[in-house]
VOGU-3710 file (C-alpha; in Angstrom, 3 decimals, decimal comma):
1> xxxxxxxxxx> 0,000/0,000/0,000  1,256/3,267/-0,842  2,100/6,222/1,904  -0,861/8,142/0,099  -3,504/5,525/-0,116  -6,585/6,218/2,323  -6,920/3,970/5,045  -10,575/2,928/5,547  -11,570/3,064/9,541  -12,470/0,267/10,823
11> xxxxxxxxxx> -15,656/0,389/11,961  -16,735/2,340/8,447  -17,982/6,709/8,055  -21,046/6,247/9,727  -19,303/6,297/13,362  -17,484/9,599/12,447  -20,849/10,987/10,992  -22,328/10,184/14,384  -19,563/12,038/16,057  -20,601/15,158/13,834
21> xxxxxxxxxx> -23,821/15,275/15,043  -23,813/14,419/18,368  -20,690/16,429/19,999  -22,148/20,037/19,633  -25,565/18,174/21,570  -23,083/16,428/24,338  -22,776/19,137/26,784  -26,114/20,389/26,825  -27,725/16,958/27,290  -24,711/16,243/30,093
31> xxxxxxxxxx> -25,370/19,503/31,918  -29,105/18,797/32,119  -28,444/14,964/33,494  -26,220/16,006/35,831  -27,887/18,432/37,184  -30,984/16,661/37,394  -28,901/13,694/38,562  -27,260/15,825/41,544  -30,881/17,034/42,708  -32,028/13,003/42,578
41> xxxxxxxxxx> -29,136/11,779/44,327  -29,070/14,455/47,522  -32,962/12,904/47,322  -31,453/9,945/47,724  -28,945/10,845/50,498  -31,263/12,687/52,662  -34,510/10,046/52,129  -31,793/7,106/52,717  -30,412/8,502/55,774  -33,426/8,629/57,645
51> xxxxxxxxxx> -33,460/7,090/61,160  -36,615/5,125/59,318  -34,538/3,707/56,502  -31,638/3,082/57,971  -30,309/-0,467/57,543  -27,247/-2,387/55,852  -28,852/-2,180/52,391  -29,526/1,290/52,413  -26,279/2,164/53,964  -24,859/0,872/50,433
61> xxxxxxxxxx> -27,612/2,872/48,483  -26,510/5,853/50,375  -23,237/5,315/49,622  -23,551/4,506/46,098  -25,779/8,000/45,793  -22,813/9,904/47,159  -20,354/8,318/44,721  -22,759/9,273/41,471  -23,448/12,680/42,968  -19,525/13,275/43,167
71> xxxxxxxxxx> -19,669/12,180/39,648  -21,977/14,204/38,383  -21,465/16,795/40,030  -18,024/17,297/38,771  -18,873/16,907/35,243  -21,349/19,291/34,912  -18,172/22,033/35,114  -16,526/19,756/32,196  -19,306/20,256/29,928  -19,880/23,625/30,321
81> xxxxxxxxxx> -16,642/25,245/29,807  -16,035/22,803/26,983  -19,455/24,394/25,171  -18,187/28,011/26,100  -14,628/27,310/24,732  -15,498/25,587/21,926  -18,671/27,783/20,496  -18,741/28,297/16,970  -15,744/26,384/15,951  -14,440/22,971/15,962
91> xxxxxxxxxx> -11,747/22,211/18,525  -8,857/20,786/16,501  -8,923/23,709/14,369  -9,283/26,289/16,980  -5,660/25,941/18,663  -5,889/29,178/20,434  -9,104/28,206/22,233  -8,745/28,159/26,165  -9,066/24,661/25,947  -4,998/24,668/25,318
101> xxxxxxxxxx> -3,984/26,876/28,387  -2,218/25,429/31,391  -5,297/25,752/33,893  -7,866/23,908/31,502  -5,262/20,546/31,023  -4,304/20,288/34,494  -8,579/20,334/35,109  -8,711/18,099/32,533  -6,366/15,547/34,060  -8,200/16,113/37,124
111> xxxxxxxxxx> -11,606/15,272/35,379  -10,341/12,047/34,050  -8,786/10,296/36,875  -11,471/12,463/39,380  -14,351/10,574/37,499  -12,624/6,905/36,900  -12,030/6,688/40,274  -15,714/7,729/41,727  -17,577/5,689/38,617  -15,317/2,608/39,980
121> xxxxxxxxxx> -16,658/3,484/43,476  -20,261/3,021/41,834  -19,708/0,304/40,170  -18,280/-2,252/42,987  -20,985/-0,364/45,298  -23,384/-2,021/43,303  -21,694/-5,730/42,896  -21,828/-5,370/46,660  -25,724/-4,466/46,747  -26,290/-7,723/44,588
131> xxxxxxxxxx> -24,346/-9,402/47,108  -26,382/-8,219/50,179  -29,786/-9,014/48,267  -29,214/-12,258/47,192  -28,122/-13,266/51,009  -31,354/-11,526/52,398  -33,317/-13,306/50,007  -31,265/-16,567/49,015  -29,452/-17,340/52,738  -32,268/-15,471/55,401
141> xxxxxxxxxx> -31,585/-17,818/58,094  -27,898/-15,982/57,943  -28,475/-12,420/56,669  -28,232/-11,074/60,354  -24,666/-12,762/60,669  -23,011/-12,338/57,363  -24,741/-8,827/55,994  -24,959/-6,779/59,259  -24,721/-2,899/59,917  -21,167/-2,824/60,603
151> xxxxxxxxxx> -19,912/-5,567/57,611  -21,924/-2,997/55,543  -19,867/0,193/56,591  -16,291/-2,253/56,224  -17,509/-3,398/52,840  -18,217/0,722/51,637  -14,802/1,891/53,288  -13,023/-1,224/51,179  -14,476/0,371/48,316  -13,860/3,656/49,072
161> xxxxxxxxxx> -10,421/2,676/49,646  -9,650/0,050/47,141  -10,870/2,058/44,126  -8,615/4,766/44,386  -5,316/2,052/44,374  -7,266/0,245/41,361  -7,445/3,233/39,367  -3,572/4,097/40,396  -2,037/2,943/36,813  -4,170/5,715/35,054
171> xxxxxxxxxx> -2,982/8,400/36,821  0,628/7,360/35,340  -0,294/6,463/31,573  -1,859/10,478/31,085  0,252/13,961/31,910  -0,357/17,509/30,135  1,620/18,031/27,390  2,987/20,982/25,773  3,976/22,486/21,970  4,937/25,467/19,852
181> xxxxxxxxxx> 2,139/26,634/17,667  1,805/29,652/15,392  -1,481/31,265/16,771  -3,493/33,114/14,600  -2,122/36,958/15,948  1,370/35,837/14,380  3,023/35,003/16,799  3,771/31,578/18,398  2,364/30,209/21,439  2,349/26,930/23,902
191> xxxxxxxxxx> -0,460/25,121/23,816  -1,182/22,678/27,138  -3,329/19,778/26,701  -3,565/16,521/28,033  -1,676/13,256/26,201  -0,003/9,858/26,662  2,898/9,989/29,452  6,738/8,832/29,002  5,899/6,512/31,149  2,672/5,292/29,036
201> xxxxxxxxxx> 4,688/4,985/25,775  8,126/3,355/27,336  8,424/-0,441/26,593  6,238/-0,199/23,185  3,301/1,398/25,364  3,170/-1,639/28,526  1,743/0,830/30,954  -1,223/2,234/28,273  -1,958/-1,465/27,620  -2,092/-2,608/31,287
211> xxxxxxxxxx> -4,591/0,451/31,444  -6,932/-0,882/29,064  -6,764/-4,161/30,152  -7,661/-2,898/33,822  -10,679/-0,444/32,374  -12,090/-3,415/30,214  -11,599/-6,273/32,138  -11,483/-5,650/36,200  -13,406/-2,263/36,210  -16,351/-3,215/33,480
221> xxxxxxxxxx> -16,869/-6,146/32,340  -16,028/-8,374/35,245  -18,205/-6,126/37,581  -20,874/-6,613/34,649  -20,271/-10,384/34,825  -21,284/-10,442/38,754  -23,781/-8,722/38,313  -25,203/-10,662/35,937  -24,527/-13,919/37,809  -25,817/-12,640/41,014
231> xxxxxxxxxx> -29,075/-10,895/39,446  -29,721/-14,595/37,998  -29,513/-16,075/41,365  -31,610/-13,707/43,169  -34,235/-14,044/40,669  -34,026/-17,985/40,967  -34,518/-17,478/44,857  -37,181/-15,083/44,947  -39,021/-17,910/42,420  -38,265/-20,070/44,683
241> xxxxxxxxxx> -39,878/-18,533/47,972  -42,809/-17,984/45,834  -43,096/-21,531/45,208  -42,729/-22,408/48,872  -45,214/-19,923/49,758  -47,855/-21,296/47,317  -47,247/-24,566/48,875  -47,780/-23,487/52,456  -50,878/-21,656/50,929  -51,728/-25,254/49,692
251> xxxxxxxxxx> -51,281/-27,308/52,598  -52,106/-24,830/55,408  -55,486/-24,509/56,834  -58,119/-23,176/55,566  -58,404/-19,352/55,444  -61,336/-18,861/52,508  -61,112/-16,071/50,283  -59,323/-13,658/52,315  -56,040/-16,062/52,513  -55,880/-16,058/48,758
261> xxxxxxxxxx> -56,751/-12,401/48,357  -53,691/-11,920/50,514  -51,147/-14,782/48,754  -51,975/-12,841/45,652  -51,286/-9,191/46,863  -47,872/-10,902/48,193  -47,382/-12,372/45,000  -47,438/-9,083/43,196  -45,656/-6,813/45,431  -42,979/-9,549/45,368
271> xxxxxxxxxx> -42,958/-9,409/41,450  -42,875/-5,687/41,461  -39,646/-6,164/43,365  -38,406/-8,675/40,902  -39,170/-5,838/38,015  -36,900/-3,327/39,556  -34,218/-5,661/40,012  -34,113/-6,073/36,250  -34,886/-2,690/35,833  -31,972/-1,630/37,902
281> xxxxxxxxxx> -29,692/-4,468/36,268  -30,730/-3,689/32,987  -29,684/0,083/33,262  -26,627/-1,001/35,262  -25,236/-3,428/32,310  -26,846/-0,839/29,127  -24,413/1,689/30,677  -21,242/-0,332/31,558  -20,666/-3,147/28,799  -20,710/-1,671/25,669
291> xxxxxxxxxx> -17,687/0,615/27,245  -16,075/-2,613/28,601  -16,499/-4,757/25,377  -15,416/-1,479/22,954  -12,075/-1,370/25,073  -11,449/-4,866/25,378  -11,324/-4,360/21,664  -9,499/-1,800/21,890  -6,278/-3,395/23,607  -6,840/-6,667/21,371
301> xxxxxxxxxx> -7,346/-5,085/18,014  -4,784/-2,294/18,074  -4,976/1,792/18,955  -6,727/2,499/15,136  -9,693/0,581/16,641  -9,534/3,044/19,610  -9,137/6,096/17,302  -12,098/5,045/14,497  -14,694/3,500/17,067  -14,670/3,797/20,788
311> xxxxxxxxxx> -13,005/7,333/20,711  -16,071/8,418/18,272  -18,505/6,772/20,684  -16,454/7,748/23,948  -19,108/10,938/24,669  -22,418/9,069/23,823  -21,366/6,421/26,313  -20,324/8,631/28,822  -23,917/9,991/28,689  -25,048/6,703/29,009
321> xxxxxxxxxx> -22,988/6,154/32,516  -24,451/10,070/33,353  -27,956/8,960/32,682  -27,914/5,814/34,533  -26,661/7,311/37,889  -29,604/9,947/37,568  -32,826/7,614/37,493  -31,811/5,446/40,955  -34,367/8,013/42,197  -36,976/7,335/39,979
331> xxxxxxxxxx> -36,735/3,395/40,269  -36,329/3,865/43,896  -39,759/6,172/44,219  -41,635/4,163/41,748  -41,365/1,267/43,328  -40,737/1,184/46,879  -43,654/2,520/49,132  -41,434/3,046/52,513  -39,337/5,687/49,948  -42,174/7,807/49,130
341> xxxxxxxxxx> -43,405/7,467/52,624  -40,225/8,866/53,834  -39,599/11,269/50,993  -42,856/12,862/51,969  -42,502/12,907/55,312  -38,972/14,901/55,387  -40,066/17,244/51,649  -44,006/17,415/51,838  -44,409/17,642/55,877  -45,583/21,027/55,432
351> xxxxxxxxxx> -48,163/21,140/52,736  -49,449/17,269/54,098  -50,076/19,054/57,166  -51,777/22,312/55,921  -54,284/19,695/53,746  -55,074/17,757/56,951  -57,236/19,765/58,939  -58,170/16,356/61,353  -54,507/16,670/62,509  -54,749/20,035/63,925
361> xxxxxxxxxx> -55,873/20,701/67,687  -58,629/22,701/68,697  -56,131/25,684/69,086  -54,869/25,027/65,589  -51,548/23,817/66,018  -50,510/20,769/63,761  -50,109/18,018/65,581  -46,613/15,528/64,733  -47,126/13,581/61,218  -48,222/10,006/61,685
371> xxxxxxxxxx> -45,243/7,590/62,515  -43,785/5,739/59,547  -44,421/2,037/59,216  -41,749/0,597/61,398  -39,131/-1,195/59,200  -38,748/-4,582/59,161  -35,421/-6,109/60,386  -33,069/-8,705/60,421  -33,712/-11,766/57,861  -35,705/-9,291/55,562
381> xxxxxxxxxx> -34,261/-6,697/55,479  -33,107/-5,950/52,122  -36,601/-6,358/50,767  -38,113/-4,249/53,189  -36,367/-1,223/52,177  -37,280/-1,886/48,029  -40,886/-2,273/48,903  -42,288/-2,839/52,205  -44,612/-4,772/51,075  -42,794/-7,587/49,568
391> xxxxxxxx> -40,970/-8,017/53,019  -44,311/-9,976/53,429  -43,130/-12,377/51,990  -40,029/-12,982/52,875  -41,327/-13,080/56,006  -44,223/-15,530/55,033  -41,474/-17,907/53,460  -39,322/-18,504/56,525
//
């Protein structure tokens, strides 16, 4: 092949076409998930950390909320000073944008290795929820004993801890780089933006493939793999407590109509639980494994795969991660009844009381909101906090 001929990108023009469109959309659309996504998650945080909904499960949630907020609410400075730098003009042609001073590349470092190491956070935050679900439903003779309060706050500090040293390779394979450039008042300038390290390209690039071996394998698709396997489980044992509890149903004596009437109000909260399970897997593994699977690739098929498809797909997937750490709230309200019990009784106190005139004294003072439902506790606990109802049967089964 000659020096001149074209070489045709791998994954063909319609990526690059994609790119085109969607860049100039990027930070708007990020700006308004992560801002809507900060807002959900404090929800989360402050609804979580009630002395209501506190248990080992939700100690997780909370902790998982904190991570995405950090997230999110880091890139929302990202997105909008890349829109204001970048207005107008496309940003490998406009070399004298701010983009290229000193200040902008040593943020942009920050954002990168700031936002691996909180997304890994995430990530194993929620392995770790799988784990404590499937032992309150699959093991709820030992939930008390191996998923307690305190193995709960060990198992968040480990990943606290432990994702920061995982994510230590990355912070070696990138540094801000420098070069001469003729701007366009005449005279020449350095430009600052962020590359590959010395220490990323010595020994034929080892360190910048050990990185994408670590992001594809240990920090996506692994994680994804869990997941997966655990989800699977879970769903198996919650089938299978439903099957015991029809047999009890069955053999136990008879309660007429009003037994059945209650097996089959168990037996739907318990499948509404089931649905977000899969709802929250489904986001979880939408989000994560085409960016595991596209850099696997990456570090198997060479750095022009990287260049002609993930790189072209790297902001649209980002969005993806963005948008996934913003709806917890809404899967959380939708389908747990404790949440929106407690959400309203710490947000709506107020105009719940003004609307209830029957709990005002005669002197028209408001008298304390009604007390919550008391939460359920040691072999059910997981299922009591994502829907109160379905504790029921838990409870029921054992």
């Amino acid at each position: 092949m000659s020096p001149s001929a074209k070489v045709e990108p791998y994954c063909g023009q319609g990526l690059h076409e994609f790119q085109r469109w969607y860049r100039p959309i990027h930070g708007p659309l990020a700006i308004v998930i992560c801002s809507l996504g900060c807002v959900a998650n404090a929800f989360n945080v402050a609804v979580l950390s009630r002395p209501p909904m506190r248990s080992p499960t939700n100690a997780i949630l909370t902790a998982l909320a904190v991570a995405d907020l950090l997230v999110m609410a880091e890139y929302i400075p990202f997105a909008a000073y890349t829109i204001l730098s970048t207005a107008g003009q496309p940003q490998h042609l406009h070399l004298s944008s701010p983009i290229y001073t000193f200040p902008w590349a040593a943020f942009t470092l920050f954002h990168a290795n700031f936002g691996q190491v909180f997304h890994t956070v995430s990530i194993w935050l929620t392995v770790l929820l799988a784990v404590w679900c499937y032992v309150a439903v699959g093991h709820p003779l030992r939930n008390r004993e191996w998923c307690g309060r305190a193995r709960a706050h060990r198992a968040i500090l480990v990943a606290y801890v432990a994702s920061p040293l995982l994510c230590a390779p990355f912070y070696f394979g990138m540094s801000i780089r420098s070069k001469q450039a003729a701007l366009p008042d005449g005279f020449n300038g350095t430009l600052y933006f962020v590359g590959y390290s010395d220490q990323g390209h010595a020994k034929d690039g080892l360190l910048l493939k050990l990185n994408f071996w670590l992001y594809a394998v240990l920090i996506k698709l692994l994680p994804c793999a869990l997941l997966t396997l655990l989800s699977l489980a879970l769903v198996s044992a919650l089938a299978g407590t439903e099957r015991r509890r029809s047999q009890v149903i069955k053999r136990g004596p008879a309660g007429g109509a009003g037994s059945s009437r209650r097996g089959a109000g168990v037996g739907r909260r318990a499948d509404r639980t089931t649905g977000m399970l899969l709802a929250v897997l489904l986001l979880f593994l939408l989000s994560e494994v085409p960016q595991g699977v596209l850099g696997l690739l990456s570090v198997i098929i060479g750095k022009r795969f990287f260049q002609d498809c993930y790189h072209r797909l790297g902001e649209a997937m980002d969005l993806l991660v963005l948008a996934n750490g913003a709806v917890n709230f809404v899967v959380y309200y939708t389908m747990s009844r404790q949440f929106r019990d407690t959400f309203s009784s710490v947000f709506c106190r107020r105009a719940a009381i003004k609307g209830t005139p029957s709990e005002e004294d005669g002197n028209g003072n408001a008298n304390p909101a009604p007390p919550m439902e008391a939460p359920l506790r040691g072999q059910s606990t997981w299922i009591s906090r994502r829907d109160s109802g379905a504790a029921e049967t838990q409870v029921t089964a054992v």
